[in-house]
PDB file with SEQRES, HELIX, SHEET and CRYST1 records, atoms N, CA, C and O in Angstrom:
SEQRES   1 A   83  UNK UNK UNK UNK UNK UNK UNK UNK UNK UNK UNK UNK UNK          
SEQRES   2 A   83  UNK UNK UNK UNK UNK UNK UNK UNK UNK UNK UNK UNK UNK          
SEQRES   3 A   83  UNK UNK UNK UNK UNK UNK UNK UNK UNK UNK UNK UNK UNK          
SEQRES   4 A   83  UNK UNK UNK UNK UNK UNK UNK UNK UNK UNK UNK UNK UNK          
SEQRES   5 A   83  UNK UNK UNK UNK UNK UNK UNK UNK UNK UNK UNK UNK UNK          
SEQRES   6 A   83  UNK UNK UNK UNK UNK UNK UNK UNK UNK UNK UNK UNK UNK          
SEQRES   7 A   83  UNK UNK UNK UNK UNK                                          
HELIX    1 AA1 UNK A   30  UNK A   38  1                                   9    
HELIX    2 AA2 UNK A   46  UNK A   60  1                                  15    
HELIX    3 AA3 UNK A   66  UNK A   77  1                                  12    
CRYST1    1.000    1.000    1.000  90.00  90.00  90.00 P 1           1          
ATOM      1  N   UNK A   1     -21.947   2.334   5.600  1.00  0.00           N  
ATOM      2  CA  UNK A   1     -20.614   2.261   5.021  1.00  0.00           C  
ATOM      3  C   UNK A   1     -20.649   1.300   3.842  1.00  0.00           C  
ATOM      4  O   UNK A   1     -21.466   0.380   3.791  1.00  0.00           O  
ATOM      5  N   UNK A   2     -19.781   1.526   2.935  1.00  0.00           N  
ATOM      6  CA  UNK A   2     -19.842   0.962   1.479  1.00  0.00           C  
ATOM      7  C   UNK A   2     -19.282  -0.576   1.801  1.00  0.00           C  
ATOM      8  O   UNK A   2     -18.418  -0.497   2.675  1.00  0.00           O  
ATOM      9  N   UNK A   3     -19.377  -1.155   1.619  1.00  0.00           N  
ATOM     10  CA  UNK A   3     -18.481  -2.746   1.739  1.00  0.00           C  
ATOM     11  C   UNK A   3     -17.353  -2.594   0.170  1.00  0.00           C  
ATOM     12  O   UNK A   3     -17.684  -2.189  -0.944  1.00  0.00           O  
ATOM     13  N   UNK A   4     -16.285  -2.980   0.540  1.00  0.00           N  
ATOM     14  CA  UNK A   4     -14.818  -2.929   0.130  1.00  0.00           C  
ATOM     15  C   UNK A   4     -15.095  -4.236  -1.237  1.00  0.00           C  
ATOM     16  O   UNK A   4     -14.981  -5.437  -0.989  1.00  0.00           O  
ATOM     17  N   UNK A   5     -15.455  -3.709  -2.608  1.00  0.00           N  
ATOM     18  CA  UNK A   5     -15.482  -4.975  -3.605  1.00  0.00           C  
ATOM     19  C   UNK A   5     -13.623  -5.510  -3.688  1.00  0.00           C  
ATOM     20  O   UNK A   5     -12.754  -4.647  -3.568  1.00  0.00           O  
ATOM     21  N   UNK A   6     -13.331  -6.682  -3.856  1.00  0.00           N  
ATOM     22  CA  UNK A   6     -12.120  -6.801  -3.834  1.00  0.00           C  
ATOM     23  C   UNK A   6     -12.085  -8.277  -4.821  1.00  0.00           C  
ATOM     24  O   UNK A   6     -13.055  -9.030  -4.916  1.00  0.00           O  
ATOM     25  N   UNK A   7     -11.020  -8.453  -5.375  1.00  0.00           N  
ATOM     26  CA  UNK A   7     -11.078 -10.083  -5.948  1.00  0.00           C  
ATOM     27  C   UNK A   7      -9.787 -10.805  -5.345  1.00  0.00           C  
ATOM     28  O   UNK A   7      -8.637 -10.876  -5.781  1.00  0.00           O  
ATOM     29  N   UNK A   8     -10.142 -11.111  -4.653  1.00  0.00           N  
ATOM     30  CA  UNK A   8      -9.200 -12.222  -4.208  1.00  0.00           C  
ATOM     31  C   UNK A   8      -8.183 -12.449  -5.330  1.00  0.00           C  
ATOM     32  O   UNK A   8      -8.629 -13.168  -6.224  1.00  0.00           O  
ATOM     33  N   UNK A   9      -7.207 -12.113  -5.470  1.00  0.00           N  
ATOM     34  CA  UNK A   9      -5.770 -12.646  -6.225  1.00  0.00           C  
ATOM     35  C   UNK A   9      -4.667 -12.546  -5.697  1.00  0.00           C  
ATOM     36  O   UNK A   9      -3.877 -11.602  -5.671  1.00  0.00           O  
ATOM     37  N   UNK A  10      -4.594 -14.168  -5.006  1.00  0.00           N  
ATOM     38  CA  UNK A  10      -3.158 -13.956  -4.135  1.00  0.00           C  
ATOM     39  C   UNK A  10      -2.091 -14.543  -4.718  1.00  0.00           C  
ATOM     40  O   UNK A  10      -2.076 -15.669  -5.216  1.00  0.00           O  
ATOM     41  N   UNK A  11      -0.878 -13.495  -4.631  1.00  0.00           N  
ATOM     42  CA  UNK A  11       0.410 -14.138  -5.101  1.00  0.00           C  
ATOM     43  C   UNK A  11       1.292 -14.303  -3.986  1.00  0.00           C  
ATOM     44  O   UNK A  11       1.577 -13.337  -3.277  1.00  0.00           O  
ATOM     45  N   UNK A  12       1.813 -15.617  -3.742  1.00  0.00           N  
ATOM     46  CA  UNK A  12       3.173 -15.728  -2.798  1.00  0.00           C  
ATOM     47  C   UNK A  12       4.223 -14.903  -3.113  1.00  0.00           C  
ATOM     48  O   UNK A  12       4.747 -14.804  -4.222  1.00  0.00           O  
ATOM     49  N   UNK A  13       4.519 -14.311  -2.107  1.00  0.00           N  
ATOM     50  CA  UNK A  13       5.619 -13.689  -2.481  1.00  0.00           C  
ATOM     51  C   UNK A  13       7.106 -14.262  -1.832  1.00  0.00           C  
ATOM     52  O   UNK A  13       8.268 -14.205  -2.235  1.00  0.00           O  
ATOM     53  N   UNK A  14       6.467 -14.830  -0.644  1.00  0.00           N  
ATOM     54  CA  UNK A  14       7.500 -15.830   0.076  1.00  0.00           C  
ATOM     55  C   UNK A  14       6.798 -16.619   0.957  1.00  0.00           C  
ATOM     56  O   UNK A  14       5.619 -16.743   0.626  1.00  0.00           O  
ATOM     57  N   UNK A  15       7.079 -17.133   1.855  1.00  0.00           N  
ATOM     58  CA  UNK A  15       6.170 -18.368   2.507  1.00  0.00           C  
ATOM     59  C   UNK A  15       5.140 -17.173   3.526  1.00  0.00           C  
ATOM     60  O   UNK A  15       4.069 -17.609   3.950  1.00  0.00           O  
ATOM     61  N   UNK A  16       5.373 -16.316   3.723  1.00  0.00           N  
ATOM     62  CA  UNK A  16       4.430 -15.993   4.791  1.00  0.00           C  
ATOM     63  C   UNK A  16       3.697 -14.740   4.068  1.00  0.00           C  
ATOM     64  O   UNK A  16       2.822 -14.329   4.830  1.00  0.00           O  
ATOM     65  N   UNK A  17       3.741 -14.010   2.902  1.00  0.00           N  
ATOM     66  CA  UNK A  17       3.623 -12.772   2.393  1.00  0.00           C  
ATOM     67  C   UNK A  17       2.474 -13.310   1.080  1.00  0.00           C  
ATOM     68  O   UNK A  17       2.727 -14.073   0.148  1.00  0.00           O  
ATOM     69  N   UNK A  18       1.286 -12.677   1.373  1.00  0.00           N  
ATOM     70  CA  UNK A  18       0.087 -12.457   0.506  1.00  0.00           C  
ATOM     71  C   UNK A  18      -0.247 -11.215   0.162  1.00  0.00           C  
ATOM     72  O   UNK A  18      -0.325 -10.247   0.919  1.00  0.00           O  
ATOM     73  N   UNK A  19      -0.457 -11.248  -1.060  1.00  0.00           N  
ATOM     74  CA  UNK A  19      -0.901 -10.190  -1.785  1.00  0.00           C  
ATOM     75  C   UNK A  19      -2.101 -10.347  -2.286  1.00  0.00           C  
ATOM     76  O   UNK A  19      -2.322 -11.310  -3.021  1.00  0.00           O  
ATOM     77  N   UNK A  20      -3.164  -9.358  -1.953  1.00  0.00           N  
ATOM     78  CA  UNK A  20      -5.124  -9.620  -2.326  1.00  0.00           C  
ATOM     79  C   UNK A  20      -5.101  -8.412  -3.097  1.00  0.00           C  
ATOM     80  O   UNK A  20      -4.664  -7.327  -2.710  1.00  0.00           O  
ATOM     81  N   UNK A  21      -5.551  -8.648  -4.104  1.00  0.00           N  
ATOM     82  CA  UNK A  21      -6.123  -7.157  -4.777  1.00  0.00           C  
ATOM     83  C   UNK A  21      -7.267  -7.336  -4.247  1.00  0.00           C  
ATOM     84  O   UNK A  21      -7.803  -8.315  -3.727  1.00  0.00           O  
ATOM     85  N   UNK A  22      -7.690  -5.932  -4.497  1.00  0.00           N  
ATOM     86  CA  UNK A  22      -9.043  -4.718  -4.513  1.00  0.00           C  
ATOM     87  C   UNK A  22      -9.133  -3.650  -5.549  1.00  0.00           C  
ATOM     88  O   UNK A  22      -8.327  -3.035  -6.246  1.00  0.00           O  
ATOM     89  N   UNK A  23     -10.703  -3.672  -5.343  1.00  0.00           N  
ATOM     90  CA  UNK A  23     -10.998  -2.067  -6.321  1.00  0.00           C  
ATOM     91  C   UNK A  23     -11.487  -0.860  -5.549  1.00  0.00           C  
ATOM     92  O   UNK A  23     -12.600  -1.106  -5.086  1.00  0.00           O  
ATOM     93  N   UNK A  24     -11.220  -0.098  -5.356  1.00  0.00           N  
ATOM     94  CA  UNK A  24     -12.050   1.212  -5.014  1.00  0.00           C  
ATOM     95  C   UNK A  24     -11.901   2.811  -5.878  1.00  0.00           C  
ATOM     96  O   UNK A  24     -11.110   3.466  -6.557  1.00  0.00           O  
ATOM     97  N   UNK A  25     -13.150   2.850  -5.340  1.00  0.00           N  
ATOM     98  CA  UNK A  25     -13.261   4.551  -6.431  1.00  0.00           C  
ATOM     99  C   UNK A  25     -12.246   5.612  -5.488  1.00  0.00           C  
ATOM    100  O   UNK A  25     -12.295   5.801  -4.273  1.00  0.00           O  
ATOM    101  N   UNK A  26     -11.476   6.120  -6.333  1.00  0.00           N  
ATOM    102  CA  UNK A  26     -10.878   7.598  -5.690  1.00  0.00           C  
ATOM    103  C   UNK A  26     -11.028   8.732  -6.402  1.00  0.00           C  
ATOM    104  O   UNK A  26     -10.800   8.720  -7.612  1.00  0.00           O  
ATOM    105  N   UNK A  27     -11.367   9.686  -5.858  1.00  0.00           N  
ATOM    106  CA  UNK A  27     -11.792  10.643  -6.160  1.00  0.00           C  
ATOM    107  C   UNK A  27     -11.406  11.459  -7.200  1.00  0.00           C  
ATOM    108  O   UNK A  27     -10.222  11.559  -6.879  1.00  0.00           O  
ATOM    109  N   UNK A  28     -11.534  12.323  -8.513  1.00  0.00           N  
ATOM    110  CA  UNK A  28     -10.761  12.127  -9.366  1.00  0.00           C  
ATOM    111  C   UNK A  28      -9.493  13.456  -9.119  1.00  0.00           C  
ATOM    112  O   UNK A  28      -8.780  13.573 -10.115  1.00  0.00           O  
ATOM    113  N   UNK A  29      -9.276  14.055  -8.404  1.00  0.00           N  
ATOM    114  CA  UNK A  29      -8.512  15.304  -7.730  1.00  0.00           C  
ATOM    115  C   UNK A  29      -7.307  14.346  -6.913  1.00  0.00           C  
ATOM    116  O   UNK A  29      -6.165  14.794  -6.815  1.00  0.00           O  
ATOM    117  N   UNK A  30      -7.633  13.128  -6.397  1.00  0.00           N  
ATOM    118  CA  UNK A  30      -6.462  12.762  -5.785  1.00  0.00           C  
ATOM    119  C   UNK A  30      -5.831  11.770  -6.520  1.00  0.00           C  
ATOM    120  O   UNK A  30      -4.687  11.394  -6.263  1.00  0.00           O  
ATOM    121  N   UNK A  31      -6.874  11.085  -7.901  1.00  0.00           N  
ATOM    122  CA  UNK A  31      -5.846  10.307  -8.477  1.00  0.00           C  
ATOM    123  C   UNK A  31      -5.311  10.882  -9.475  1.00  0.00           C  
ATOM    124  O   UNK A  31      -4.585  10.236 -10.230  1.00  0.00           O  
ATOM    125  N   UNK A  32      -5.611  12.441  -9.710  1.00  0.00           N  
ATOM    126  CA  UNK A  32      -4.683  13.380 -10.463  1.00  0.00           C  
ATOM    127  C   UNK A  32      -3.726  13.603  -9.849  1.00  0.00           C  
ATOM    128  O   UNK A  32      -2.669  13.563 -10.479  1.00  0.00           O  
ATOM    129  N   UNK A  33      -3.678  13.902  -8.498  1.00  0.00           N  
ATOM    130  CA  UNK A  33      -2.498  14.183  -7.526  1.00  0.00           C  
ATOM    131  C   UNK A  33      -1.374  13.322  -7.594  1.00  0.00           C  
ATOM    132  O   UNK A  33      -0.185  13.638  -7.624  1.00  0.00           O  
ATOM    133  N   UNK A  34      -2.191  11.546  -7.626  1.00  0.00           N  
ATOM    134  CA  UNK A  34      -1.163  10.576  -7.464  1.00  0.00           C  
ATOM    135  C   UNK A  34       0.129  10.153  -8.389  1.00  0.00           C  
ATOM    136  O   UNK A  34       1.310   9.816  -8.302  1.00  0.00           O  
ATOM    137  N   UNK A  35      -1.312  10.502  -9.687  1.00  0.00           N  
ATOM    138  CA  UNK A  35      -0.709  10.190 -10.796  1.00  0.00           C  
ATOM    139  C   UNK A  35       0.492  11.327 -11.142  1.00  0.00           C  
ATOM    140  O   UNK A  35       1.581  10.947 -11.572  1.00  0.00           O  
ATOM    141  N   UNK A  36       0.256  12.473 -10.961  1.00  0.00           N  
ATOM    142  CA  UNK A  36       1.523  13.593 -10.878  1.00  0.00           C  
ATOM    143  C   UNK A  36       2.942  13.266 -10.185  1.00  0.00           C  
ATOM    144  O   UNK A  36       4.063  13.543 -10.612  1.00  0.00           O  
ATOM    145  N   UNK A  37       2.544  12.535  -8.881  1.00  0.00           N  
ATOM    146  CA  UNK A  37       3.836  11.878  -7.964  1.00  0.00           C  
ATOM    147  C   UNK A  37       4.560  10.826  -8.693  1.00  0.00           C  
ATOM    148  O   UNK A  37       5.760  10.693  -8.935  1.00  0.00           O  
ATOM    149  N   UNK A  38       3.615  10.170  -8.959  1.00  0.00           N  
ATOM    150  CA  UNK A  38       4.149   9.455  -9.784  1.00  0.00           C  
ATOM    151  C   UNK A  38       5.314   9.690 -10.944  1.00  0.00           C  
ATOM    152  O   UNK A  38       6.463   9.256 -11.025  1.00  0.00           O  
ATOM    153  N   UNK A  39       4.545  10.550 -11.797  1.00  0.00           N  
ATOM    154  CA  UNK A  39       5.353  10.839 -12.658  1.00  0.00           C  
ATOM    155  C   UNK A  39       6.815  11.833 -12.862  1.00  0.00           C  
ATOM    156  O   UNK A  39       7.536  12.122 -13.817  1.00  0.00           O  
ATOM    157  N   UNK A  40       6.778  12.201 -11.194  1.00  0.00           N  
ATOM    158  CA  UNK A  40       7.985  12.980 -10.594  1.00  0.00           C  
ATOM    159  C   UNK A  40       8.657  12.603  -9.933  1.00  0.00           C  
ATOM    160  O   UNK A  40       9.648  13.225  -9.552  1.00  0.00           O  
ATOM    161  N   UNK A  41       8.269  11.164  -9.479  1.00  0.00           N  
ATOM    162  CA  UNK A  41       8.947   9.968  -8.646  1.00  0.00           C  
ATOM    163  C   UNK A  41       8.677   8.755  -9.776  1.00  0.00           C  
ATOM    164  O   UNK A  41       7.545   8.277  -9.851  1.00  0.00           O  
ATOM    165  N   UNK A  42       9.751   8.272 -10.651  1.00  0.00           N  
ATOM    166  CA  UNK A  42       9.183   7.011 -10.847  1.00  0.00           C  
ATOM    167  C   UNK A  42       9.906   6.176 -10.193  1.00  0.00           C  
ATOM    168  O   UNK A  42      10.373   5.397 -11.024  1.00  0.00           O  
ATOM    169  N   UNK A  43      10.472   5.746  -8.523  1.00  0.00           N  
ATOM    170  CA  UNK A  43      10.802   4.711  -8.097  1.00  0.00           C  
ATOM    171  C   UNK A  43       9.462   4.292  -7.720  1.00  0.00           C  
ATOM    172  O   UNK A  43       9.305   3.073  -7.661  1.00  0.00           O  
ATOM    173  N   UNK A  44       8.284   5.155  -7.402  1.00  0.00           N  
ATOM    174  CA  UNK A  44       7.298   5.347  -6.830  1.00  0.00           C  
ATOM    175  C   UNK A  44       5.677   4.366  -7.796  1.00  0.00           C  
ATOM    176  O   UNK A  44       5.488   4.714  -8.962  1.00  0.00           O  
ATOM    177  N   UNK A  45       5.014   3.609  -7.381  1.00  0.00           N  
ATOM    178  CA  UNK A  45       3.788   3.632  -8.363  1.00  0.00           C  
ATOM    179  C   UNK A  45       2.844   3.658  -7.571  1.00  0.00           C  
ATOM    180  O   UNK A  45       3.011   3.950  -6.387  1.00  0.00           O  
ATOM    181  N   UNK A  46       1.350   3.271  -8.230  1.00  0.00           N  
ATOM    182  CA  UNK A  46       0.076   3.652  -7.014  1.00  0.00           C  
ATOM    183  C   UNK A  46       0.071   2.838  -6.308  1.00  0.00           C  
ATOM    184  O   UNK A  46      -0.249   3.321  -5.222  1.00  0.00           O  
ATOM    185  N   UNK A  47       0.323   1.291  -6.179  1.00  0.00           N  
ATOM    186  CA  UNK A  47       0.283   0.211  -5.329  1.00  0.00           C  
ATOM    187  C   UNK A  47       1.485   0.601  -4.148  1.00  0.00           C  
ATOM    188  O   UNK A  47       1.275   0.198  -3.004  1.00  0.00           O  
ATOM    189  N   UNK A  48       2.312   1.116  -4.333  1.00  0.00           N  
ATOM    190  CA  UNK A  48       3.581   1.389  -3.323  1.00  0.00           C  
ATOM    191  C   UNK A  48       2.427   2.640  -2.675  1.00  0.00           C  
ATOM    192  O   UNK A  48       1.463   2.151  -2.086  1.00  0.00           O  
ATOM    193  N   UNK A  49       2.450   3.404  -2.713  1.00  0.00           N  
ATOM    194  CA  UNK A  49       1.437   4.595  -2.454  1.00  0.00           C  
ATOM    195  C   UNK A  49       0.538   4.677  -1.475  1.00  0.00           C  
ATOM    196  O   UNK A  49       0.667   5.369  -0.465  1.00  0.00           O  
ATOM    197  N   UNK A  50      -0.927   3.574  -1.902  1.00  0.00           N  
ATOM    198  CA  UNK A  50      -1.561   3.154  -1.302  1.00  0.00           C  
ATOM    199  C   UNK A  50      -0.885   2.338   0.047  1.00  0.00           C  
ATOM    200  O   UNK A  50      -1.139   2.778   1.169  1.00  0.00           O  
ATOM    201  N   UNK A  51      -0.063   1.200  -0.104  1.00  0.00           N  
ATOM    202  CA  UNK A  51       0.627   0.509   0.700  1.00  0.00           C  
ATOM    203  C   UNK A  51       1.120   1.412   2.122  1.00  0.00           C  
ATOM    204  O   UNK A  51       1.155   1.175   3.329  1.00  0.00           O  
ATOM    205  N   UNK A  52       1.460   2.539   1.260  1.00  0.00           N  
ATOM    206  CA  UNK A  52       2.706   3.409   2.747  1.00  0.00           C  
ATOM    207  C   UNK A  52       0.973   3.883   3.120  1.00  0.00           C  
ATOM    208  O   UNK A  52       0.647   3.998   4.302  1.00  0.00           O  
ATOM    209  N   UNK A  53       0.229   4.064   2.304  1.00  0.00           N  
ATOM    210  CA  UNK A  53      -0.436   5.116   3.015  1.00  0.00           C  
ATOM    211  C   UNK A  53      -1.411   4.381   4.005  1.00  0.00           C  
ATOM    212  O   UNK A  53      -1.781   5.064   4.960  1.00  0.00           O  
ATOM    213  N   UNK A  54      -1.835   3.227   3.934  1.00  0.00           N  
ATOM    214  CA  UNK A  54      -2.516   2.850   4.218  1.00  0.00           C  
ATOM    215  C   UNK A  54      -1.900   1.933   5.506  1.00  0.00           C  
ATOM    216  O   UNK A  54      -2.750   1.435   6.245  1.00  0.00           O  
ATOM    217  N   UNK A  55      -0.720   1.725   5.765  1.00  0.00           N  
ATOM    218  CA  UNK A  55       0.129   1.414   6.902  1.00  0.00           C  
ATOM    219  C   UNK A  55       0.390   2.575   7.802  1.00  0.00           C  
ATOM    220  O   UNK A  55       0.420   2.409   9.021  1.00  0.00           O  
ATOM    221  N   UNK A  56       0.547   3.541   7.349  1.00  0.00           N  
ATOM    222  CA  UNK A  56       0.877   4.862   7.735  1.00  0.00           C  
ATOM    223  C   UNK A  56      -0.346   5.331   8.597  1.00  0.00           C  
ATOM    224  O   UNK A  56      -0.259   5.760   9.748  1.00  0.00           O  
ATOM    225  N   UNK A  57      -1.815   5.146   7.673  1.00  0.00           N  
ATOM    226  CA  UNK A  57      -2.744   5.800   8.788  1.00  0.00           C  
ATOM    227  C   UNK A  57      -2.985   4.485   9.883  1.00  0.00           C  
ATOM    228  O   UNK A  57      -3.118   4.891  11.037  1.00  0.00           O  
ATOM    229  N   UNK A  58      -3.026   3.728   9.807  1.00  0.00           N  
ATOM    230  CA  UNK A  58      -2.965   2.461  11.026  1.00  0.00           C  
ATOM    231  C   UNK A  58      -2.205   2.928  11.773  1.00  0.00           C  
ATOM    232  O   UNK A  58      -2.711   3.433  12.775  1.00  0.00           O  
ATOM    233  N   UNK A  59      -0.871   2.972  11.661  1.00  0.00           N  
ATOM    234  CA  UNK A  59       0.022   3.405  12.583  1.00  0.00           C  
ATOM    235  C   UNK A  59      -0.076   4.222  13.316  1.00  0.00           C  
ATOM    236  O   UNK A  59       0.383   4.076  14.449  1.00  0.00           O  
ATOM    237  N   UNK A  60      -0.658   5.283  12.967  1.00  0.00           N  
ATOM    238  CA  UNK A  60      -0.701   6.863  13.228  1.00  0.00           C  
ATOM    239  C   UNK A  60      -1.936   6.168  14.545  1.00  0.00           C  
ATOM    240  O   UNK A  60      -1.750   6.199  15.762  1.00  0.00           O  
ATOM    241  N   UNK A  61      -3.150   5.590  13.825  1.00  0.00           N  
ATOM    242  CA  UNK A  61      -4.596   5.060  14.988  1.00  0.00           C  
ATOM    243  C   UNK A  61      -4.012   4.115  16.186  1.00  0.00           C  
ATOM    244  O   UNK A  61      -4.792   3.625  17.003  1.00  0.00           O  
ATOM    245  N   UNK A  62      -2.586   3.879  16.254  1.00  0.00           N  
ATOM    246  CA  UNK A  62      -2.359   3.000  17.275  1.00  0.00           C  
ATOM    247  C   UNK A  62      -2.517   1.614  16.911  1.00  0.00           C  
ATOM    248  O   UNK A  62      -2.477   0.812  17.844  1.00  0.00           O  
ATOM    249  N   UNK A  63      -2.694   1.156  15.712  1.00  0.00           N  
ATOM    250  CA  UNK A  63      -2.669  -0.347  15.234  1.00  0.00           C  
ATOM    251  C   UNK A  63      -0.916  -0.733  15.519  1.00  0.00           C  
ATOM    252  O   UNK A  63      -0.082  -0.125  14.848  1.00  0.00           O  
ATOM    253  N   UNK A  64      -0.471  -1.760  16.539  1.00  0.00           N  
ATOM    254  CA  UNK A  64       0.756  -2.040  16.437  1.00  0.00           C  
ATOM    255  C   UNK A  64       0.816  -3.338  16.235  1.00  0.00           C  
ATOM    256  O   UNK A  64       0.301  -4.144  17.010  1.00  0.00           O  
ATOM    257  N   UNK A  65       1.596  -3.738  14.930  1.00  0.00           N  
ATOM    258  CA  UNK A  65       2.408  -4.788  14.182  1.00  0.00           C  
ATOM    259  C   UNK A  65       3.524  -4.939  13.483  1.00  0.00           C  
ATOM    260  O   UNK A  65       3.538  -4.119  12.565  1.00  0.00           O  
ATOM    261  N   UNK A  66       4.589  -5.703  13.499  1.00  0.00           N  
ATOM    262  CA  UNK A  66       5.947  -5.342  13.175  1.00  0.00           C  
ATOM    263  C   UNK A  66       5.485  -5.847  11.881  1.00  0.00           C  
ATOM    264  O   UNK A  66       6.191  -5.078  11.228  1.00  0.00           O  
ATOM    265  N   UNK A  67       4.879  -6.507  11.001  1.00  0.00           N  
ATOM    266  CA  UNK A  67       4.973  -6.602   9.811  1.00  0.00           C  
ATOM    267  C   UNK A  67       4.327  -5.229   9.053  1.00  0.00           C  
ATOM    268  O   UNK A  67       4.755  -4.575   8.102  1.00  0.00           O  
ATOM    269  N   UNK A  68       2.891  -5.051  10.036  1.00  0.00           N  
ATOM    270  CA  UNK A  68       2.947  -3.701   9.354  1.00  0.00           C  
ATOM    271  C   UNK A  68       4.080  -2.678   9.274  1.00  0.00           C  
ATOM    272  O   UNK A  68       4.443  -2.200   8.199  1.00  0.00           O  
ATOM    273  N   UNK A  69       4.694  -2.319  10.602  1.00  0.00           N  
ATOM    274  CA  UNK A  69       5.679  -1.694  10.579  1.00  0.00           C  
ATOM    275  C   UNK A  69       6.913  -1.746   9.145  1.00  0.00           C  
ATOM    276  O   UNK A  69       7.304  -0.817   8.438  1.00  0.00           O  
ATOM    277  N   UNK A  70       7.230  -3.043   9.120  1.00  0.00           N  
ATOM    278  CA  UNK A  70       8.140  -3.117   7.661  1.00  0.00           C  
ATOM    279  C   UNK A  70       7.450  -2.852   6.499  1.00  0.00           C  
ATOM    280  O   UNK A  70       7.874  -2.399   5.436  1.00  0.00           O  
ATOM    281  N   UNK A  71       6.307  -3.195   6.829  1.00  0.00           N  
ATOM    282  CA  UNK A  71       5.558  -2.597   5.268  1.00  0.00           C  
ATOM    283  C   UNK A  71       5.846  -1.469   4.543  1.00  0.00           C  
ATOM    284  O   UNK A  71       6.213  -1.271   3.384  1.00  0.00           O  
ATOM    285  N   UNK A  72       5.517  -0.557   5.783  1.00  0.00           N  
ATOM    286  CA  UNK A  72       5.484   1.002   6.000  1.00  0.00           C  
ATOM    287  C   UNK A  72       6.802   1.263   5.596  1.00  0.00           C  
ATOM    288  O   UNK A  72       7.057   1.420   4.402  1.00  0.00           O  
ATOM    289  N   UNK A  73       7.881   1.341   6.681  1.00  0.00           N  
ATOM    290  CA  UNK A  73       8.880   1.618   6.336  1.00  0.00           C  
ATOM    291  C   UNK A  73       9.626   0.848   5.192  1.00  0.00           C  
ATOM    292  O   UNK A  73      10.623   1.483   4.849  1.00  0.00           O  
ATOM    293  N   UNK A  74       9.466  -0.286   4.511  1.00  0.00           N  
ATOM    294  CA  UNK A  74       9.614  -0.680   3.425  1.00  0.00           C  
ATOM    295  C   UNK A  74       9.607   0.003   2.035  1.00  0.00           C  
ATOM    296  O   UNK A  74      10.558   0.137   1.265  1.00  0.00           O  
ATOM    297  N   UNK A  75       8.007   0.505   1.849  1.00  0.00           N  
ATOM    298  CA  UNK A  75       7.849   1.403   0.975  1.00  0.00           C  
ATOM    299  C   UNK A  75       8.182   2.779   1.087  1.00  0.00           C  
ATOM    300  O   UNK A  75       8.078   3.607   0.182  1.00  0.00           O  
ATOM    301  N   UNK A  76       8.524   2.952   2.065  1.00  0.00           N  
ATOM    302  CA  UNK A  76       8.616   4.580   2.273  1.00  0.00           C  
ATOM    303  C   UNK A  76      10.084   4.978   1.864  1.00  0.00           C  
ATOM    304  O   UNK A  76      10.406   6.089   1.443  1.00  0.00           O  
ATOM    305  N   UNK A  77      11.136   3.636   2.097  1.00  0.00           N  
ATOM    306  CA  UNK A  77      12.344   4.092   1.856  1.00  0.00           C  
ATOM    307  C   UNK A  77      12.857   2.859   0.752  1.00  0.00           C  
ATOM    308  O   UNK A  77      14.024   2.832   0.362  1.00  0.00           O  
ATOM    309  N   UNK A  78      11.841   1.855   0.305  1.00  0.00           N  
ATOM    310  CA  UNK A  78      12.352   1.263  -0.715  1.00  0.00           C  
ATOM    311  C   UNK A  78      13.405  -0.011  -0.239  1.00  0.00           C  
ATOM    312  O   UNK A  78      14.130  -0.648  -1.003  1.00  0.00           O  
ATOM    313  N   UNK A  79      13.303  -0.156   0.927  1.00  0.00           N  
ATOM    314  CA  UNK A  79      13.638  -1.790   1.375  1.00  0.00           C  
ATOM    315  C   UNK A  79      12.750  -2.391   1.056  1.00  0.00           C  
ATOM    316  O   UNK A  79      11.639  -2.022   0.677  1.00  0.00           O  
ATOM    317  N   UNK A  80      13.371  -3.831   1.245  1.00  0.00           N  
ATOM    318  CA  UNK A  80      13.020  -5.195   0.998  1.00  0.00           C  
ATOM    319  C   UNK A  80      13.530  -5.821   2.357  1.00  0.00           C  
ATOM    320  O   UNK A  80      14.704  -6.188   2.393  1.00  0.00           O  
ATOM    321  N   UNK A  81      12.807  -5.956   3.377  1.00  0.00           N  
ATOM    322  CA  UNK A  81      13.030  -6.947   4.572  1.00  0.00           C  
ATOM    323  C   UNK A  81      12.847  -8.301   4.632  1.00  0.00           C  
ATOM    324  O   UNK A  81      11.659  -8.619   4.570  1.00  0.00           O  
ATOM    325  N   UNK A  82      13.609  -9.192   4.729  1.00  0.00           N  
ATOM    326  CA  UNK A  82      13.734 -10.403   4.855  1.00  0.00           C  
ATOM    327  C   UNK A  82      13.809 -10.881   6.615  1.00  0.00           C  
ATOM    328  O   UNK A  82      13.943 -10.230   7.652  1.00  0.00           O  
ATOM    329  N   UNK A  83      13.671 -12.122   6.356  1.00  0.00           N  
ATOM    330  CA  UNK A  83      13.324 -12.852   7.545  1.00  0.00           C  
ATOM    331  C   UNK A  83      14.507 -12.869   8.352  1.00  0.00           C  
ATOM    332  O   UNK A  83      14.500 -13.434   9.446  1.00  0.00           O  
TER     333      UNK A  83                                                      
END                                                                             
């Protein structure tokens, strides 16, 4: 398995909420796909995207966490959950 290159860049977003970027290759058929959603959704961008999607398949594997949970449903319907 490939190991995940990523650069550490965290921004507070509030006292408990980190944000890390990463890089990874996607395939170029799905970041044509994305980029299309995008441009037919613009409440929508690739970081929101990735976010649902990537909460979404956890969820789906039985990973249970209520922050993931708000993540998910956060981006999916465009809340902002507070403490």
């Amino acid at each position: 398995m490939q190991k995940l290159n990523y650069d550490e860049n965290l921004i507070v977003l509030n006292q408990k909420d980190k944000v890390i970027s990463f890089k990874c290759e996607l395939q170029e058929n799905l970041q044509k796909a994305m980029k299309e959603f995008v441009e037919e959704h613009p409440n929508w961008d690739q970081y929101r995207i990735l976010q649902a999607a990537i909460a979404g398949f956890l969820m789906q594997k039985g990973f249970q966490n209520r922050d993931l949970t708000r993540l998910y449903i956060g981006n999916m319907f465009s809340m902002n959950f507070k403490d």
